[in-house]
VOMARTI-715888 format. One record per atom (N, C-alpha, C, O): residue in one letter; atom name; x, y, z. Coordinates in steps of 0.001 Angstrom, whole numbers. Layout:
REM VOMARTI-715888
- r,a,c1,c2,c3
- A,CA,X,Y,Z
...
This chain:
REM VOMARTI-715888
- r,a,c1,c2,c3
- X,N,88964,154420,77134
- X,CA,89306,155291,78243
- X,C,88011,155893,78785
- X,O,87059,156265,78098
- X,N,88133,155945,80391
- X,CA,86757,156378,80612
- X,C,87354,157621,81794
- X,O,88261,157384,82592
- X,N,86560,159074,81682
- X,CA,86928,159864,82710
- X,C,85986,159909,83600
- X,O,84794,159868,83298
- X,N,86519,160018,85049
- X,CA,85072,160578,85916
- X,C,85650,161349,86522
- X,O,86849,161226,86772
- X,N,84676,162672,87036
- X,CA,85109,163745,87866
- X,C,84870,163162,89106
- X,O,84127,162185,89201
- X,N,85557,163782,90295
- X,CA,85620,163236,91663
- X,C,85494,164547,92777
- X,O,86159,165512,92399
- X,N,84826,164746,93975
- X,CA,84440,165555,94231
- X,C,84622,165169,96218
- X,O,83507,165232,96735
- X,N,85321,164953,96864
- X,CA,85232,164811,98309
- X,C,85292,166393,99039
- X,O,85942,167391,98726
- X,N,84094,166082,100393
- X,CA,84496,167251,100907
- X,C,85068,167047,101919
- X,O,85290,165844,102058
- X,N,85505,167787,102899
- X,CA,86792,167876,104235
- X,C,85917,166649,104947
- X,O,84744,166501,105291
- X,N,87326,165726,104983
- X,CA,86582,164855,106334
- X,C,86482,163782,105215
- X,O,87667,163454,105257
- X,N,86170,163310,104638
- X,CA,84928,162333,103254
- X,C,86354,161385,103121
- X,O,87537,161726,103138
- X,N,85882,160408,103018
- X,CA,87150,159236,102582
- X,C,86529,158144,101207
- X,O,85527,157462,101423
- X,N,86859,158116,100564
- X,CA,86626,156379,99778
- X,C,87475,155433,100477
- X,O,88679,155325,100711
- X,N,86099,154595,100800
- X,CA,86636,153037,101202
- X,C,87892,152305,100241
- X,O,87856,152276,99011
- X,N,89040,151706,101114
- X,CA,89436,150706,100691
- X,C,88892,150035,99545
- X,O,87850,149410,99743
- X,N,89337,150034,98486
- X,CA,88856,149196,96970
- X,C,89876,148550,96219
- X,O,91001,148736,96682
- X,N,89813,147802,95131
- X,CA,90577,147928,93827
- X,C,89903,147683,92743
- X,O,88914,146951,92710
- X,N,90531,148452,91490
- X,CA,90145,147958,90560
- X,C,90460,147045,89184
- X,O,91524,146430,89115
- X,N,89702,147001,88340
- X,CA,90823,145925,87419
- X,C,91139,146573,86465
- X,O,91038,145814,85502
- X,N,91510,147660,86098
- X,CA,92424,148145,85048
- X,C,93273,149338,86503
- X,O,92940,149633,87651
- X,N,94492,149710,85567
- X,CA,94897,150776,85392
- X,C,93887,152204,85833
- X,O,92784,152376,85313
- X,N,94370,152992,86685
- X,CA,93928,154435,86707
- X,C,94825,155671,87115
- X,O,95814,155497,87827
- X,N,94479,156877,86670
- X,CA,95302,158058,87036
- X,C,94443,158702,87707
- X,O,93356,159096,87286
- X,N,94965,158869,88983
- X,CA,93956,160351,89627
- X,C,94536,161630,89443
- X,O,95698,161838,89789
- X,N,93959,162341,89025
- X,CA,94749,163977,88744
- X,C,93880,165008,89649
- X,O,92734,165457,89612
- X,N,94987,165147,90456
- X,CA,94075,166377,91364
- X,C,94282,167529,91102
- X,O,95359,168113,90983
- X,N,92894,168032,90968
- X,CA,92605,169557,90156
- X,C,92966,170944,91043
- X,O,93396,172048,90709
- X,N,92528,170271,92511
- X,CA,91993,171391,93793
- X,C,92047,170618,94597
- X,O,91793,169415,94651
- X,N,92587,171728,95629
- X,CA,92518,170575,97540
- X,C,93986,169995,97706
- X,O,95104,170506,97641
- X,N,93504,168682,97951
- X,CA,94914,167345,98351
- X,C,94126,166293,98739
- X,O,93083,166551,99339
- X,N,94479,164951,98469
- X,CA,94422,163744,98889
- X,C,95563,163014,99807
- X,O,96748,163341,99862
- X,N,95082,162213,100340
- X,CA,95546,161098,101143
- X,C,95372,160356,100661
- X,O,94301,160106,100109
- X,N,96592,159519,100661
- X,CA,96408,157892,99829
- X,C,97298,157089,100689
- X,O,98362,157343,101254
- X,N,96221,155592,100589
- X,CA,97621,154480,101359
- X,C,97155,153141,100524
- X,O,96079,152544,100558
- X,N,98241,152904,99829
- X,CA,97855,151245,99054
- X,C,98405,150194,100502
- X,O,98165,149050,100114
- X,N,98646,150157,101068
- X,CA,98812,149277,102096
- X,C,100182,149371,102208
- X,O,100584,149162,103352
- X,N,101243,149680,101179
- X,CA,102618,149737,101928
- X,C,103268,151375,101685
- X,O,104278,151768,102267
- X,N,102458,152222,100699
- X,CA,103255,153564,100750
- X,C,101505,154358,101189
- X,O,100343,154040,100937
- X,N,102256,155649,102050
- X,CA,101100,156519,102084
- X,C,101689,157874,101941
- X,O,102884,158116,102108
- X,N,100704,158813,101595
- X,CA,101252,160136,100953
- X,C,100427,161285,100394
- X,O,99305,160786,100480
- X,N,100245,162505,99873
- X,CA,99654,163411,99705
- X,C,99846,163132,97950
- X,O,100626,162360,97393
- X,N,99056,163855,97483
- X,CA,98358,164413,96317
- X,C,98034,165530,96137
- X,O,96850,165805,96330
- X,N,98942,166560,95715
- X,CA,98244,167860,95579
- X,C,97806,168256,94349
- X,O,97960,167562,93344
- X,N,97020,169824,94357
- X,CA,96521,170037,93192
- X,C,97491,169864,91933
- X,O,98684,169793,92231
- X,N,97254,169806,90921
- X,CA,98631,169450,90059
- X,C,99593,168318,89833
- X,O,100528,168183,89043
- X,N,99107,167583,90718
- X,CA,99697,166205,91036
- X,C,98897,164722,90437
- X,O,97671,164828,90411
- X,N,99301,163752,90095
- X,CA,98988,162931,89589
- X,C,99433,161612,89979
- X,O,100657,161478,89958
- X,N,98607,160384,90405
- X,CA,98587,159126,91318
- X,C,98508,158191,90094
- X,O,97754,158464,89160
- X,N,99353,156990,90097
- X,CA,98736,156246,89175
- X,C,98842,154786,90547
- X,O,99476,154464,91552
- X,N,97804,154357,89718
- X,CA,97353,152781,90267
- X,C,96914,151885,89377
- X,O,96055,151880,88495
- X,N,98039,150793,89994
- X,CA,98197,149254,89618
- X,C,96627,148560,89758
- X,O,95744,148698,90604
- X,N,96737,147667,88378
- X,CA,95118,147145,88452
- X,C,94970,146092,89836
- X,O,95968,145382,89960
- X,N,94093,145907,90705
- X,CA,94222,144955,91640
- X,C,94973,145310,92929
- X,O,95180,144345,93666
- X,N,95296,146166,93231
- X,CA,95771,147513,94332
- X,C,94862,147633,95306
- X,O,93921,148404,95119
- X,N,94945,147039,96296
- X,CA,93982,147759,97221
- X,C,94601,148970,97661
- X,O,95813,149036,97865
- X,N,93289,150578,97919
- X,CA,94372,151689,97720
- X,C,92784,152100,98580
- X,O,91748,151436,98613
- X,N,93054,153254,99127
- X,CA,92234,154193,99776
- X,C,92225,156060,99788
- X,O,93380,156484,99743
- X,N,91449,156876,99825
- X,CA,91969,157987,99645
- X,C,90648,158961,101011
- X,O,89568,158759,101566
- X,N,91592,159870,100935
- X,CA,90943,161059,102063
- X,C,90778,162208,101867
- X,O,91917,162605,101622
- X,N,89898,163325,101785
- X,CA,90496,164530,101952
- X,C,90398,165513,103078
- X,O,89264,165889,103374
- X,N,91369,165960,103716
- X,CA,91043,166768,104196
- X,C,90710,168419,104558
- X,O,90606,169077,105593
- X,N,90618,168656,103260
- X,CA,90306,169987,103016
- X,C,89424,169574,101636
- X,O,89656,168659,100846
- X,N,88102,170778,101617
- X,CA,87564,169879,100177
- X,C,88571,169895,98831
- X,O,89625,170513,98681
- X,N,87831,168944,97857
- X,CA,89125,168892,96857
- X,C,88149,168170,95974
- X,O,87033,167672,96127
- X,N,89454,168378,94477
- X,CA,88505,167775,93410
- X,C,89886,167422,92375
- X,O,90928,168038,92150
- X,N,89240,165921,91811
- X,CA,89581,165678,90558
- X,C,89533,164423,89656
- X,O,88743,163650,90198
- X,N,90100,163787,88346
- X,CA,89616,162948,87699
- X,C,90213,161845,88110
- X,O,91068,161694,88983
- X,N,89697,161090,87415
- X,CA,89627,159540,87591
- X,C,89875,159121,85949
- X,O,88951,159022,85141
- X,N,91063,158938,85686
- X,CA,90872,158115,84274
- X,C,91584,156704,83800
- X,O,92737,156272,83807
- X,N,90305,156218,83389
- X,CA,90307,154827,83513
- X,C,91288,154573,82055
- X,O,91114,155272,81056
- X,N,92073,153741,82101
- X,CA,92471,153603,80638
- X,C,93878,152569,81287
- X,O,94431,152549,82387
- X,N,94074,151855,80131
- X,CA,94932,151043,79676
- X,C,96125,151391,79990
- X,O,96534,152073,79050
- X,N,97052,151293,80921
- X,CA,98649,151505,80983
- X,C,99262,150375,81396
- X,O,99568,150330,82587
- X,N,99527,149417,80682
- X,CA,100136,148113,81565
- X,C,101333,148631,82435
- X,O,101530,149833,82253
- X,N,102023,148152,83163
- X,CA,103427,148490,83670
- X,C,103716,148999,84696
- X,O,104552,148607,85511
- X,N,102780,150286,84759
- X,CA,102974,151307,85575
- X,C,102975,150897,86957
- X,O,102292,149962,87376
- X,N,103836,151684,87747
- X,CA,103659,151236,89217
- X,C,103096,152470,90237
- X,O,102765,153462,89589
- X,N,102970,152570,91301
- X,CA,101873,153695,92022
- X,C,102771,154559,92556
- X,O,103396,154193,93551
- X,N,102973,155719,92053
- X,CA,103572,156308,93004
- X,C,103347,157863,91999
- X,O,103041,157960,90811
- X,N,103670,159079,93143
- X,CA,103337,160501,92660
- X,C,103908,160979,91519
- X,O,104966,160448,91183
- X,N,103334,162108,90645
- X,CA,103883,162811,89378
- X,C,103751,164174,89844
- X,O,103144,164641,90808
- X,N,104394,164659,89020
- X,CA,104122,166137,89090
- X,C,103901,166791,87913
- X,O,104940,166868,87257
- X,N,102974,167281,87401
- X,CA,102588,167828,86197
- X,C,103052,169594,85925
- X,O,103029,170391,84987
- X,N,103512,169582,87556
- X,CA,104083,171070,87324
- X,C,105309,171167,85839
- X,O,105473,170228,85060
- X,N,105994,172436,85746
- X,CA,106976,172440,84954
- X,C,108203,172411,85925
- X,O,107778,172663,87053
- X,N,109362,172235,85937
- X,CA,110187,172034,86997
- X,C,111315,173389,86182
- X,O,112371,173720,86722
């Protein structure tokens, strides 16, 4: 498992990519924009993205924002929002 912190400010996008494992983005602060090519949608703080290995996926922010990137092993999983709140 590998973590990286992530850091965009208002305006800042990552290019269109994919990668070859599994990842979770967990946003700490702010909000993201995300579009894998057929769903698009927000990410807020507290919120959690997972992505399919081989996904082309893109993200935005528009207000600054921050959070991880963790790389690790989940076969299965498919892309779509969590909520880490308590309900």
């Amino acid at each position: 498992m590998r973590v990286v912190g992530l850091r965009l400010d208002a305006g800042q996008k990552v290019p269109e990519h994919r990668n070859a494992i599994p990842v979770a983005l967990i946003v700490t602060g702010g909000h993201l924009h995300f579009d894998d090519g057929s769903n698009q949608g927000e990410v807020a703080a507290g919120e959690m993205l997972l992505i399919n290995p081989g996904e082309r996926h893109t993200y935005r922010a528009d207000v600054e924002t921050s959070a991880y990137l963790v790389f690790a092993g989940l076969p299965g999983v498919r892309s779509r929002t969590w909520s880490l709140r308590k309900r």
